[in-house]
C-alpha positions as CSV (number, residue, x, y, z in Angstrom):
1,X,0.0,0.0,0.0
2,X,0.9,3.4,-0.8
3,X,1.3,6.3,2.1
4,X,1.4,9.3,0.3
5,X,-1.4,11.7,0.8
6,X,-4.0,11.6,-2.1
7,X,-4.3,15.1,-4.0
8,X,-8.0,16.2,-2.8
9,X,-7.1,14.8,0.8
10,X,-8.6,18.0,2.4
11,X,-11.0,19.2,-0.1
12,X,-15.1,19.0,0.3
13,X,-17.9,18.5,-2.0
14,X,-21.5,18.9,-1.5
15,X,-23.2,17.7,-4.5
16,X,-27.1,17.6,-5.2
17,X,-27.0,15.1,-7.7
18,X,-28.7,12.0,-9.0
19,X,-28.5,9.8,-12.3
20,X,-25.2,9.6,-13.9
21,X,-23.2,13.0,-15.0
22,X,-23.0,14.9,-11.5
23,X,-22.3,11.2,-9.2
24,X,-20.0,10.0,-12.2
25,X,-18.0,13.2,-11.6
26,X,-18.4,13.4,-7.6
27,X,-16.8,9.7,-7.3
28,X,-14.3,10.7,-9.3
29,X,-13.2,13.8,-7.0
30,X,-14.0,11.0,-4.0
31,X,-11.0,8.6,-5.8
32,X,-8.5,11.2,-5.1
33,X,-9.5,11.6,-1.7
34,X,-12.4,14.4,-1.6
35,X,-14.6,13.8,0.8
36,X,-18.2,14.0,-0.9
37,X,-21.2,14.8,1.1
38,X,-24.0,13.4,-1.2
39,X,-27.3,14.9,-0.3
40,X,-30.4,13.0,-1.4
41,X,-34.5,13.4,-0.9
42,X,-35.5,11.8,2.8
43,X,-37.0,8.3,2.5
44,X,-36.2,8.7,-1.6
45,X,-33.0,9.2,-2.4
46,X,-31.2,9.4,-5.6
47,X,-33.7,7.8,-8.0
48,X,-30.7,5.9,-9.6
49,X,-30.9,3.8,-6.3
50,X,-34.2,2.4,-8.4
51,X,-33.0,1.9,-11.7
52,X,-32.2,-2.2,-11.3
53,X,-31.2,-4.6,-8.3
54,X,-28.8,-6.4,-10.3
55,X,-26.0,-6.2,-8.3
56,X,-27.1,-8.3,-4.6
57,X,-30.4,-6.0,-4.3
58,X,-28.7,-2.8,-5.3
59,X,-28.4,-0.6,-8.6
60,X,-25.7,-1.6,-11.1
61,X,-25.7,2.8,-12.0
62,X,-25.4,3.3,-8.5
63,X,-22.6,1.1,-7.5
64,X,-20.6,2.4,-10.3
65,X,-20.9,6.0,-9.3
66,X,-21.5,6.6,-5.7
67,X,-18.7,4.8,-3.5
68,X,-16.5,6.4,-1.1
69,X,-19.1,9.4,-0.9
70,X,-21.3,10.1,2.3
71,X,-25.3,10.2,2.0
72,X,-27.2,13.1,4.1
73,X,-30.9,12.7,3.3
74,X,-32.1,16.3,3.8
75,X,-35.1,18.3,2.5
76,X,-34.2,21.2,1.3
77,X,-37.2,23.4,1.1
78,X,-37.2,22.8,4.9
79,X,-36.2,25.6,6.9
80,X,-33.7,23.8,8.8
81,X,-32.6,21.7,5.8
82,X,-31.7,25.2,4.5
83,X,-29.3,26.2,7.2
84,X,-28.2,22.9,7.5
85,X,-26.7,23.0,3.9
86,X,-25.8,26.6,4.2
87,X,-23.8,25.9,7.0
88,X,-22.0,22.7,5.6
89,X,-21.0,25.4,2.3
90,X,-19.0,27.4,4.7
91,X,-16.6,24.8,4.8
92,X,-17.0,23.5,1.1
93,X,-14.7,24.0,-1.6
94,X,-17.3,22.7,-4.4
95,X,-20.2,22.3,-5.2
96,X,-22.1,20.1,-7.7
97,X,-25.6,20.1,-8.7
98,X,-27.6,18.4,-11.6
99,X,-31.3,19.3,-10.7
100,X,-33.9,20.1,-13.3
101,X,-33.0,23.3,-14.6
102,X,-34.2,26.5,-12.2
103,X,-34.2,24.1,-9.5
104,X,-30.9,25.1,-8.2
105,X,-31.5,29.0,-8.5
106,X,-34.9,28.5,-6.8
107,X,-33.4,27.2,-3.8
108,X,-31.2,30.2,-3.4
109,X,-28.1,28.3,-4.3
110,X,-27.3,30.1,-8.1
111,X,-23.5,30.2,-8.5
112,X,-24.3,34.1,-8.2
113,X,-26.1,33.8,-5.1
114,X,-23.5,31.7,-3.5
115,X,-20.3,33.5,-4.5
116,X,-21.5,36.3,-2.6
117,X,-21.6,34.8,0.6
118,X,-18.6,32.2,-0.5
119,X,-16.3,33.8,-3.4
120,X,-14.2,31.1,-2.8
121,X,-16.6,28.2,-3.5
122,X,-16.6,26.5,-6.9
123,X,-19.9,25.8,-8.6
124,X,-20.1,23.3,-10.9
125,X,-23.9,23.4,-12.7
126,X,-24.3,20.6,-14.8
127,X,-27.6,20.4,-17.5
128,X,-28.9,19.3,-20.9
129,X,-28.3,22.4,-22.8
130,X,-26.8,24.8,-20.5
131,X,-27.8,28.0,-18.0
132,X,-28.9,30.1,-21.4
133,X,-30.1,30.1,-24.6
134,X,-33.7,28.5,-26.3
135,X,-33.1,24.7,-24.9
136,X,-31.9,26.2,-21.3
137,X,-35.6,24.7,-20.1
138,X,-35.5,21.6,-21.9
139,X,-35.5,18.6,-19.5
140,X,-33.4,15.5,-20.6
141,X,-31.7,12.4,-20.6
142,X,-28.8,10.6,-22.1
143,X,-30.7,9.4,-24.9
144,X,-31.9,12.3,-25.5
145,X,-28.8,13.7,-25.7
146,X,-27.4,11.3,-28.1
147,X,-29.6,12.0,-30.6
148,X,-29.5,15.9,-30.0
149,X,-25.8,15.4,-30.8
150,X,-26.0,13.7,-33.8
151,X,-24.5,10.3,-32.2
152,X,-27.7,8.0,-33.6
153,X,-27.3,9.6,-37.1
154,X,-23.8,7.8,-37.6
155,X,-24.1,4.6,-35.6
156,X,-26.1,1.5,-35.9
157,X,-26.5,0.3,-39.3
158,X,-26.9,1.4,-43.1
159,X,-30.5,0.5,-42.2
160,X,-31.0,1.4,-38.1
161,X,-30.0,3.9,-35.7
162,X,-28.6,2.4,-33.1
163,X,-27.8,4.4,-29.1
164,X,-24.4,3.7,-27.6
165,X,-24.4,0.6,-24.9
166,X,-23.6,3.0,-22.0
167,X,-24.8,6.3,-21.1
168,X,-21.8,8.2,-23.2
169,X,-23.5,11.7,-22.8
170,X,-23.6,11.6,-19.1
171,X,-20.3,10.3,-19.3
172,X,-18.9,12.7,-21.4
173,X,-20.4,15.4,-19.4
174,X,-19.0,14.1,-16.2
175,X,-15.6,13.9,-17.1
176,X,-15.9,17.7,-18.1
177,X,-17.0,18.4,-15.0
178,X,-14.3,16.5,-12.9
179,X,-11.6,18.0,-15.3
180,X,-13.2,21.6,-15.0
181,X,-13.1,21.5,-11.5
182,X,-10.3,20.1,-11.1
183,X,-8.6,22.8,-13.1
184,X,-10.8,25.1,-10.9
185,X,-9.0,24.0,-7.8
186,X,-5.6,24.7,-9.5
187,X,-6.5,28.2,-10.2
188,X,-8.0,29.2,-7.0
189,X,-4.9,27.6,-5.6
190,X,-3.0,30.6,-7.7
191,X,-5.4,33.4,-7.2
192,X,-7.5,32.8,-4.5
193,X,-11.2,33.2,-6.1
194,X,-13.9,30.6,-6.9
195,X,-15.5,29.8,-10.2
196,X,-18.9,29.2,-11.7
197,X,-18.1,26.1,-14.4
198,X,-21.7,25.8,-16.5
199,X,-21.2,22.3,-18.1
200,X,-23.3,21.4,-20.5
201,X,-24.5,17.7,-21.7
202,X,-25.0,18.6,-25.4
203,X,-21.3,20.2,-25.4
204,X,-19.8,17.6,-24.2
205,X,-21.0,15.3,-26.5
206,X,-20.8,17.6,-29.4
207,X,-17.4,17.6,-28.4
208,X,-16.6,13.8,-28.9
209,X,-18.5,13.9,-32.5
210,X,-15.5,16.6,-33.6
211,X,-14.6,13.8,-36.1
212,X,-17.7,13.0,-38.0
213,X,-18.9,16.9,-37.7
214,X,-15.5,17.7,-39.8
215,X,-15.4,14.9,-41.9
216,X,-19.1,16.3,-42.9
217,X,-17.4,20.1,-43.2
218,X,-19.4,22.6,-45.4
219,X,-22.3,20.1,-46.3
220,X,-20.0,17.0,-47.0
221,X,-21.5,13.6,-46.4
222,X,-21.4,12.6,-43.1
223,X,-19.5,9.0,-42.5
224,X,-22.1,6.1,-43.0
225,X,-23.6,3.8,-40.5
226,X,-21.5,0.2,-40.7
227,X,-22.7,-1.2,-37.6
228,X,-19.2,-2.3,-36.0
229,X,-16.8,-1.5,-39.2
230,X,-14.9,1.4,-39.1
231,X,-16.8,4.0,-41.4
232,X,-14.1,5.4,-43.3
233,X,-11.3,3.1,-42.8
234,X,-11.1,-0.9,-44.5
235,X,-10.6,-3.5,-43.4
236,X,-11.1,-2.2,-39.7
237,X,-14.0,-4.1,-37.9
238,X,-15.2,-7.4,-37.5
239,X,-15.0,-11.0,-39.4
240,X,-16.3,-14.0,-38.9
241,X,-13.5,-17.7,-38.8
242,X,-14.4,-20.8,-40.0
243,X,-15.3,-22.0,-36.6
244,X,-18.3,-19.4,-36.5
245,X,-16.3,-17.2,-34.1
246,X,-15.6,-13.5,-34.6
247,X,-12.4,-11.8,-35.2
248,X,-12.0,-8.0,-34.3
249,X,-8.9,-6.3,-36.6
250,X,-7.6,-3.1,-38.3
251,X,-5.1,-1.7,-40.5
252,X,-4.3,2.0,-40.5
253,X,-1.7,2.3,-43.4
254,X,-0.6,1.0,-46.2
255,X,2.7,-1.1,-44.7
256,X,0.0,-2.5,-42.6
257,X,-1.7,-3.6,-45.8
258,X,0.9,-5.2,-47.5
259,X,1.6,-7.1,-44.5
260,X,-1.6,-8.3,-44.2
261,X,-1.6,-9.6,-47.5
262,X,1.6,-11.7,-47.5
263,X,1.1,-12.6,-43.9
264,X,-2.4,-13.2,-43.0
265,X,-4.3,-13.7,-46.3
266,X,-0.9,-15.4,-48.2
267,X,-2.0,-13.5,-51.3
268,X,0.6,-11.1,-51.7
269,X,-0.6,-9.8,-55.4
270,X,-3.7,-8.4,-53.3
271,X,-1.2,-5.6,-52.1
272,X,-0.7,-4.6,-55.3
273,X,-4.5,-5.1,-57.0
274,X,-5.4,-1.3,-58.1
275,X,-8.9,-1.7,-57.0
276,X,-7.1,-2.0,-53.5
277,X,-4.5,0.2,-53.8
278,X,-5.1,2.9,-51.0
279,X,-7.5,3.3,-48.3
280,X,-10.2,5.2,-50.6
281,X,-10.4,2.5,-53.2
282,X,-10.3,-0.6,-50.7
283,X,-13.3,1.4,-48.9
284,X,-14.9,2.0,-52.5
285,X,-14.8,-1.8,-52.7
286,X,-15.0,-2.9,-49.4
287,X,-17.4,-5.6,-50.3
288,X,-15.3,-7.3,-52.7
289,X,-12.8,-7.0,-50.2
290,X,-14.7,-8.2,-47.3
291,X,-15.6,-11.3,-49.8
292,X,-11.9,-12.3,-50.4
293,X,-10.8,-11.8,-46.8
294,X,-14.2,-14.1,-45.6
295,X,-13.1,-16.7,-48.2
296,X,-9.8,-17.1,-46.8
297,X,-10.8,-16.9,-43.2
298,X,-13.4,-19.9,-43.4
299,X,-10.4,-22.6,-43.6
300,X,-9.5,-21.2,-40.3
301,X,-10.7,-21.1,-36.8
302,X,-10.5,-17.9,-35.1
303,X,-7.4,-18.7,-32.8
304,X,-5.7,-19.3,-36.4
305,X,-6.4,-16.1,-37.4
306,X,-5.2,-14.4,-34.2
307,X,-2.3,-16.4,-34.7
308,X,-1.3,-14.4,-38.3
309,X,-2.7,-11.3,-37.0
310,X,-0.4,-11.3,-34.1
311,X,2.2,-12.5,-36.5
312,X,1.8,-10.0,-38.7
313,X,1.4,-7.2,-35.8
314,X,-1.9,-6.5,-37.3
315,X,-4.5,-5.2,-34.1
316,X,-6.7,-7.3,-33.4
317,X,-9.1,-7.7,-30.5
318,X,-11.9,-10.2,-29.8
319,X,-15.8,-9.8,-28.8
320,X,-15.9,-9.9,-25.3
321,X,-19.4,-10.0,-23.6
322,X,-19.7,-8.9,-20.3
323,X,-18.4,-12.2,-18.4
324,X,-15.3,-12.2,-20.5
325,X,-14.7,-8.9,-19.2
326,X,-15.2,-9.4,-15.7
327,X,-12.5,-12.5,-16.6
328,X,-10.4,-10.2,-18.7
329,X,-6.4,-11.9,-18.3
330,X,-4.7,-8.3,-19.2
331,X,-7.3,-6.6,-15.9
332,X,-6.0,-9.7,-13.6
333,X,-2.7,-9.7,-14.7
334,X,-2.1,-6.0,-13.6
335,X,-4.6,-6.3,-10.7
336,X,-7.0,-3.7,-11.3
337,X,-10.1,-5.3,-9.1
338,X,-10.0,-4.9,-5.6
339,X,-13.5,-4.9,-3.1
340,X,-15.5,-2.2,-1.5
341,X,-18.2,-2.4,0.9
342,X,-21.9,-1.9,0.7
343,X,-24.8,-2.1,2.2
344,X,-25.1,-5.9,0.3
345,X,-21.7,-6.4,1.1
346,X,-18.5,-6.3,-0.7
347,X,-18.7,-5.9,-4.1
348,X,-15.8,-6.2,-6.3
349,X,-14.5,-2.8,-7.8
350,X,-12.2,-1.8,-11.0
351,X,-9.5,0.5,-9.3
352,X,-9.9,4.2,-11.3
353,X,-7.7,4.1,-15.2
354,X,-4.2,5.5,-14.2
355,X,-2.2,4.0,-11.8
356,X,-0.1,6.8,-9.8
357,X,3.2,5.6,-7.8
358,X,2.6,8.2,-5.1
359,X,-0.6,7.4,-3.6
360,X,-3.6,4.8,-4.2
361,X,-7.5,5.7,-4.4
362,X,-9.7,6.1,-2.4
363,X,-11.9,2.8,-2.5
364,X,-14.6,3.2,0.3
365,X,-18.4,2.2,0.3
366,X,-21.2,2.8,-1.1
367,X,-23.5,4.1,1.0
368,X,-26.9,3.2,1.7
369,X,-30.0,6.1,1.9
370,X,-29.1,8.8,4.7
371,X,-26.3,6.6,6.3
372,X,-23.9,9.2,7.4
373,X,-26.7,11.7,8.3
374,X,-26.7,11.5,12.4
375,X,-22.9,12.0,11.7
376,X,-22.9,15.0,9.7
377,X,-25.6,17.0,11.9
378,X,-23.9,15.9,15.2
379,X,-20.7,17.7,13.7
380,X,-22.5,20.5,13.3
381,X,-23.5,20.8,16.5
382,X,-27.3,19.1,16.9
383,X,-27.7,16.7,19.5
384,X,-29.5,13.4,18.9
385,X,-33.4,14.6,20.1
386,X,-32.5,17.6,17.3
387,X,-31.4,15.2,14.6
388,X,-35.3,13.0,16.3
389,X,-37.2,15.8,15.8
390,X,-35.6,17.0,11.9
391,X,-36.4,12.9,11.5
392,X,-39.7,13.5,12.7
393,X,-41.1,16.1,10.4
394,X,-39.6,15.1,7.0
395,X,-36.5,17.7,7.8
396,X,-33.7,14.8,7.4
């Protein structure tokens, strides 16, 4: 185990959030040692909590995003839920909210509002569409998003649309928002003032479709659907062996190409055939191509064709479903699982991408539905028959 202190060791969050973008980013900040004081509806919670119960009772979303943060179930339209959550922003360095849009504002916590009583605070606002402009009011979701951004319109297949397997918009805009405020922190380290960060779903996502919105530039053709194929580049995607099994690969130049002629196909006057010449023409004829490849793979199983892929240097990947994940050799091998607790028990966890020499996560719980509130109030000064009587009337 690494000793050395972990970079937001000292730092708070309070963060009204719920779904996917605002925890994803919160557990983040938690890995690195923030302590994150996530505030959820009494006797509701976060409404992710209710998405499934596939993992021993509990949400698969919710695992994922909420461990080593600390739940205070508080009603916020309650007077003492009001300075309750004022009083815990005196000591905060961030905040994070992803309410419905106005929500925030209407509880008097606007980044405006806040930075006069705490210009050193750092508000991070997350929405669909931002705090302006005609979609400011438009309530969403990651779907939603995905189509907004023109995601659906280039994947799936010539025939279908088709939305990403994960929720890539609410990813997308929590990584901006960790990497915002994380910047934040840096600057107010140099200056001394707080920021407002208003981080927007749609922009995020927008973001990560730079590619095809370029390769469409001044009314160009966007890149076409191909299901799992690359859409510009060939041969890039999947093919099936002999043995019914399916073979992920791609080439990305043209020594590449050669190679996989002489190595992998054995047909070295293929490097050379004009209607396969560059990357243009074999995508102009991808089906002939994808005919001649097909042809030779069916005398092979798949571990054959691995074989001359690796050979060759060619990339090359296979399908894993989920199981063969959870399995995956290269994860084991550099042991990237470890356990954390929750309220089912310990679950098994996949340490955060990056593996620093200085310090390691943060890998706590996940916390169950106001576990930590009698905690938080008592170090705030209310005694138990206070924290009773907040219980009592829907306050906590």
């Amino acid at each position: 185990m690494l000793q050395s202190t972990r970079p937001l060791e000292g730092i708070t969050v309070i963060s009204l959030e719920h779904a996917i973008a605002a925890p994803f980013c919160t557990r983040q900040l938690a890995d690195l040692g923030a302590r994150v004081i996530k505030i959820e509806r009494p006797g509701v919670g976060d409404f992710a909590r209710g998405y499934d119960t596939r993992v021993s009772g509990l949400s698969s979303h919710f695992v994922w995003t909420n461990r080593s943060k600390e739940s205070l179930t508080l009603n916020l339209k309650d007077e003492e839920g009001k300075k309750i959550i004022g009083r815990l922003l005196e000591e905060a360095d961030v905040l994070v909210q992803n309410l419905a849009p106005g929500a925030a504002a209407g509880l008097g916590l606007s980044a405006k509002a806040l930075h006069e009583k705490h210009p050193r605070l750092i508000v991070c606002d997350i929405s669909g569409y931002g705090e302006d402009g005609p979609y400011r009011d438009k309530k969403v979701y990651d779907l939603l998003i995905q189509s907004e951004a023109g995601f659906l319109s280039v994947t799936g297949t010539r025939d279908d649309v088709a939305k990403a397997g994960c929720s890539i918009a609410d990813i997308a805009a929590g990584m901006y928002a960790y990497s915002n405020i994380l910047a934040a922190l840096i600057k107010r380290g140099r200056d001394g003032k707080g920021s407002h960060i208003d981080l927007s779903m749609l922009e995020a996502l927008t973001e990560w479709m730079s590619f095809p919105m370029y390769y469409a530039y001044q009314g160009a053709s966007a890149p076409v659907r191909s299901g799992a194929e690359h859409a510009t580049i060939y041969p890039y995607g999947p093919f099936t062996a002999g043995d019914g099994k399916t073979v992920m690969l791609g080439l990305q130049n043209e020594r590449e190409w050669k190679v996989f002629c002489e190595v992998v196909l054995q047909d070295a006057a293929l490097a050379v055939d004009e209607r396969f010449s560059n990357n243009s023409r074999r995508h102009e004829h991808r089906d002939e191509l994808r005919a001649l490849i097909l042809t030779t793979f069916a005398g092979m199983s798949a571990e054959q064709v691995v074989a001359r892929l690796d050979q060759a240097q060619i990339a090359n990947a296979r399908v894993s479903t989920m199981q063969d994940l959870w399995q995956h050799p290269q994860l084991a091998a550099r042991q990237r699982w470890t356990e954390v607790g929750s309220p089912a028990g310990a679950l098994p966890a996949l340490l955060p991408p990056g593996a620093n020499d200085t310090y390691d996560y943060r890998m706590d719980a996940v916390p169950g539905l106001g576990q930590h509130t009698d905690g938080i109030l008592a170090g705030l000064g209310y005694d138990p028959a206070q924290i009773a009587a907040m219980r009592e009337r829907g306050a906590v």
